[in-house]
C-alpha positions, 0 to 999 in steps of 0.5 A, spaced: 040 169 709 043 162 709 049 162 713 048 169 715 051 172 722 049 177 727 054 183 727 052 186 735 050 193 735 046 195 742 041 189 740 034 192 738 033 190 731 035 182 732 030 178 734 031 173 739 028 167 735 031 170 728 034 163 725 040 166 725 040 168 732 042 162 737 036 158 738 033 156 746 026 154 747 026 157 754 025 165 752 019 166 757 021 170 761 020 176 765 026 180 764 025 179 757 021 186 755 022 186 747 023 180 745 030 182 742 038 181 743 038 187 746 034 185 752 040 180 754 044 186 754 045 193 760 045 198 755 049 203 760 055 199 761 055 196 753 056 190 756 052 182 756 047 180 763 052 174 764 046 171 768 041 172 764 045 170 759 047 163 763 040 163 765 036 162 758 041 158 754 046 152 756 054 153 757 056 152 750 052 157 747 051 162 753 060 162 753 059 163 745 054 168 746 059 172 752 064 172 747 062 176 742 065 184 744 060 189 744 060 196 742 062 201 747 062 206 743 056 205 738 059 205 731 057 199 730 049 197 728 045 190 729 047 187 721 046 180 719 052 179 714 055 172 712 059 169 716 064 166 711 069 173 710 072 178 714 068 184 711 061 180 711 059 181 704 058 175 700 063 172 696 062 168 690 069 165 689 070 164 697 062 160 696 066 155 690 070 154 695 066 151 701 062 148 696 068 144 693 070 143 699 064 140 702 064 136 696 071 133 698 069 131 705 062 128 702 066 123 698 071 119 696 078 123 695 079 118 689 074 120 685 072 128 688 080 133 687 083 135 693 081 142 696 087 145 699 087 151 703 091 158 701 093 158 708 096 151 707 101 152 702 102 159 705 105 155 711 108 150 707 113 155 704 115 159 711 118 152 715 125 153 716 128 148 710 131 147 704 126 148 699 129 142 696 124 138 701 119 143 701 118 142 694 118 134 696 112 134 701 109 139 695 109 133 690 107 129 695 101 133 695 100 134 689 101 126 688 106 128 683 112 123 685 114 118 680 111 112 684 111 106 680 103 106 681 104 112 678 108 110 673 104 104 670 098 108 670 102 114 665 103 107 661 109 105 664 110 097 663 113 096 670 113 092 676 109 096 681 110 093 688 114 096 693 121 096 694 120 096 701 115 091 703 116 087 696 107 086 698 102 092 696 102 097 689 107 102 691 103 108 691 103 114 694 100 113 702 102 106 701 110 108 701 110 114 707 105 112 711 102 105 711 107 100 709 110 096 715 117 100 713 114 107 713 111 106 719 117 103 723 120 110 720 114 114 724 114 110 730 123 110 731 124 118 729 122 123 735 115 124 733 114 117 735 107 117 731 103 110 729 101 111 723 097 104 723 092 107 727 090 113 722 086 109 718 084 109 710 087 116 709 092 119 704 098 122 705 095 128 701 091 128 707 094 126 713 100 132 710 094 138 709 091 136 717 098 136 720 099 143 716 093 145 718 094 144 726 100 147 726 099 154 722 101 158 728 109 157 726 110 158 733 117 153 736 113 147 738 110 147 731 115 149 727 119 143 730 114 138 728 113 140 721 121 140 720 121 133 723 114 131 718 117 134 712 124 132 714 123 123 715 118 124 708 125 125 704 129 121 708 124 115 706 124 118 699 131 118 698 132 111 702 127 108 697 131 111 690 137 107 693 133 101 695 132 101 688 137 105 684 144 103 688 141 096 691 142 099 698 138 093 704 132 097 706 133 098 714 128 103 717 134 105 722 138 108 717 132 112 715 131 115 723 138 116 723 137 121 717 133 125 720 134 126 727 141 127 723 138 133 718 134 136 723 139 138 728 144 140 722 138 144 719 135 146 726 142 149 728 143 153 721 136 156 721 136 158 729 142 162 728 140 165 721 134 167 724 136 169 731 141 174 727 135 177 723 130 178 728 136 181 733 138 186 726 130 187 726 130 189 734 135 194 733 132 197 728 126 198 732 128 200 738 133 205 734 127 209 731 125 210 739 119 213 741 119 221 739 113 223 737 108 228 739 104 222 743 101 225 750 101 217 753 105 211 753 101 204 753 104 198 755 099 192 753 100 185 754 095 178 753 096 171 756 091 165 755 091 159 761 092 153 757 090 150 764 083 154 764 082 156 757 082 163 760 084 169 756 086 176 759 089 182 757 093 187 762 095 195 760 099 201 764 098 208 761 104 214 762 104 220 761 111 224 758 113 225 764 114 217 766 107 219 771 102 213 771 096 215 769 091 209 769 092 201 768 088 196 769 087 188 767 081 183 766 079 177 764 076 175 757 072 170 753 075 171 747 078 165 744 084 167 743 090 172 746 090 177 740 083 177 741 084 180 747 089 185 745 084 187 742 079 188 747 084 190 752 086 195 747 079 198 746 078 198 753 085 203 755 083 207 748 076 208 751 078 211 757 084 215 755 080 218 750 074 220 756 081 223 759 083 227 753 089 224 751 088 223 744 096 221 742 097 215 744 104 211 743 102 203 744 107 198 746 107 190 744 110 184 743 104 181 739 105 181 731 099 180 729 097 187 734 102 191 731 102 189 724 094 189 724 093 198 725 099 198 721 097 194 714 089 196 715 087 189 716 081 187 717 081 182 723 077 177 723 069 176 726 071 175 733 075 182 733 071 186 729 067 190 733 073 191 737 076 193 731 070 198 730 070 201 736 077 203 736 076 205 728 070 210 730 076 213 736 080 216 730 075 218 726 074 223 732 081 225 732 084 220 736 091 217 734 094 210 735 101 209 734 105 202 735 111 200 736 114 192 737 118 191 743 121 186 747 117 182 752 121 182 758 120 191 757 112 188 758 114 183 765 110 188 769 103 188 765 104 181 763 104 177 770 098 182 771 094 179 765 098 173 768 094 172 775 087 175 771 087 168 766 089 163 773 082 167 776 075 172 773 077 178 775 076 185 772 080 191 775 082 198 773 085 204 776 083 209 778 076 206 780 071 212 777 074 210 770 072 203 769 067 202 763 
């Protein structure tokens, strides 16, 4: 199968020199006995043979490979599935898409139409302004804007240089990123970008990438999309008094809109949503933790920027307050939900093998908590985790979530805290480890 990817079960039916497979031309060796993954893997423990691994491919593969989550529980099989949607199955329209946008990425973007990603008008839409600027930046996307190069090629008989510049055709990329105007904006406001060193790439592009770079949402990211979409109506409204009220182009005025709006938008939407997310807490922490449940668990993942480390750290009680088991470790997964996930399994694994089957978990991570609620399948780096804990309550195992506030988490977070500044893995008691 053409772009096809191994879904890891115990290993035996895929063959280290299968295409799909990661190539390496030393695989003479010794402790390679049948030829296939499972050679790389201690079917005791359900767990990678790191040095082995290190030993027959480079670093980037070999980490790539110790990332990939085994199956601890023998629910999943060794299966070549495609590695472009979450169930593995093939998807005609997601095919259109990637061919649409290999196309647009081989060719001039002038002569091929843009492919733009859900996931960027889905981000677009949640950024904390006005919807009359967020509907500005999705004409901008759309190259919807009245420019006058717009204008003349509707048939418009116009004059379509500048306004600001009085030099070049005013088009689109022109007026919010190229002109010596709009780049004095850029470099003046708080974002202090050299839009000059951008190249030949269209504003359309330039405001697509920006998004994709910063979909998490997070304070820093939230903050730069509001600054980006912010200067680009200050320019806009700057050139429609240029022209409509003969206001003098001046850059400082621009620079001075924005910062003056972002601090006046900041301000009303922080408190706003300050205000909805302590209702949300409450509501949450009202529900309590009633329940027929045996163990409370308390689960935590930090990644080190630094190190590129992730790690999780876990502590389970009983009802009656008693500390029944914890651990933490570090993780190759590439990112912190990912190694909930894996910190998940590990604790659901070793509650289940001490017959506490109703379990009660505590998190702060969004995504943990609305991925067991809503059913969602995760993502090829989570799926076998997702499986594992999937074939635990088909035996009659229970999860429950509930969000919590992350200074209720203070003492597994500085545990998973200290396993992503170093390698570590530890649990508690010793016999239980997997």
């Amino acid at each position: 199968m053409k772009e096809g990817k191994w879904w890891v079960g115990n290993g035996t039916n895929i063959p280290l020199d299968h295409p799909a497979w990661f190539q390496t031309p030393t695989l003479h060796n010794p402790n390679l006995i049948t030829g296939t993954v499972a050679d790389l893997i201690d079917q005791a423990t359900h767990s990678w043979k790191p040095d082995l691994v290190r030993y027959l491919y480079p670093p980037s593969i070999s980490s790539e490979i110790l990332s990939i989550p085994i199956s601890k529980t023998d629910s999943v099989t060794d299966s070549l599935m495609w590695k472009f949607s979450n169930s593995g199955d093939f998807k005609v329209k997601k095919a259109y898409e990637i061919l649409l946008e290999d196309a647009n990425m081989s060719a001039n973007a002038t002569l091929r139409p843009l492919v733009i990603p859900d996931a960027v008008w889905n981000t677009l839409w949640k950024v904390r302004l006005p919807l009359k600027i967020c509907n500005l930046v999705w004409k901008v996307i759309h190259d919807s804007l009245p420019t006058f190069q717009t204008l003349k090629g509707r048939g418009i008989p116009i004059a379509a240089l500048c306004p600001f510049c009085d030099c070049d055709e005013e088009s689109s990329s022109h007026l919010f990123l190229h002109c010596h105007f709009a780049r004095a904006c850029w470099y003046g406001s708080a974002l202090a970008l050299h839009t000059s060193s951008l190249g030949p790439i269209t504003v359309q592009q330039w405001i697509i990438n920006s998004i994709s770079r910063h979909q998490r949402l997070d304070e820093s990211d939230l903050e730069s999309l509001q600054r980006t979409f912010i200067t680009l109506w200050a320019i806009w409204n700057h050139r429609n008094r240029v022209i409509h009220e003969g206001v003098t182009p001046d850059p400082m005025n621009v620079i001075l809109t924005s910062q003056n709006l972002f601090c006046r938008y900041h301000e009303i939407y922080q408190k706003h949503y300050c205000t909805e997310h302590r209702i949300s807490r409450q509501k949450i922490m009202e529900q309590g933790f009633q329940g027929q449940w045996s163990i409370i668990l308390k689960i935590s993942g930090v990644k080190h920027g630094r190190k590129k480390r992730a790690a999780f750290a876990y502590e389970a009680r009983n009802r009656q307050g008693t500390v029944v088991f914890y651990g933490c470790s570090s993780s190759a997964a590439n990112s912190v939900p990912v190694a909930l996930l894996e910190g998940l399994r590990e604790a659901a694994v070793t509650s289940f093998r001490l017959q506490y089957n109703q379990i009660l978990v505590l998190s702060n991570c969004n995504f943990l908590v609305q991925l067991f609620n809503t059913g969602k399948v995760p993502d090829w780096e989570g799926k076998t985790l997702f499986a594992d804990l999937q074939s635990l309550k088909q035996r009659g195992f229970c999860l429950s979530f509930r969000w919590i506030p992350a200074f209720v988490l203070v003492n597994v977070y500085n545990m998973a805290a200290m396993a992503s500044s170093a390698p570590m893995h530890f649990q508690w008691p010793q016999h239980l480890t997997l």
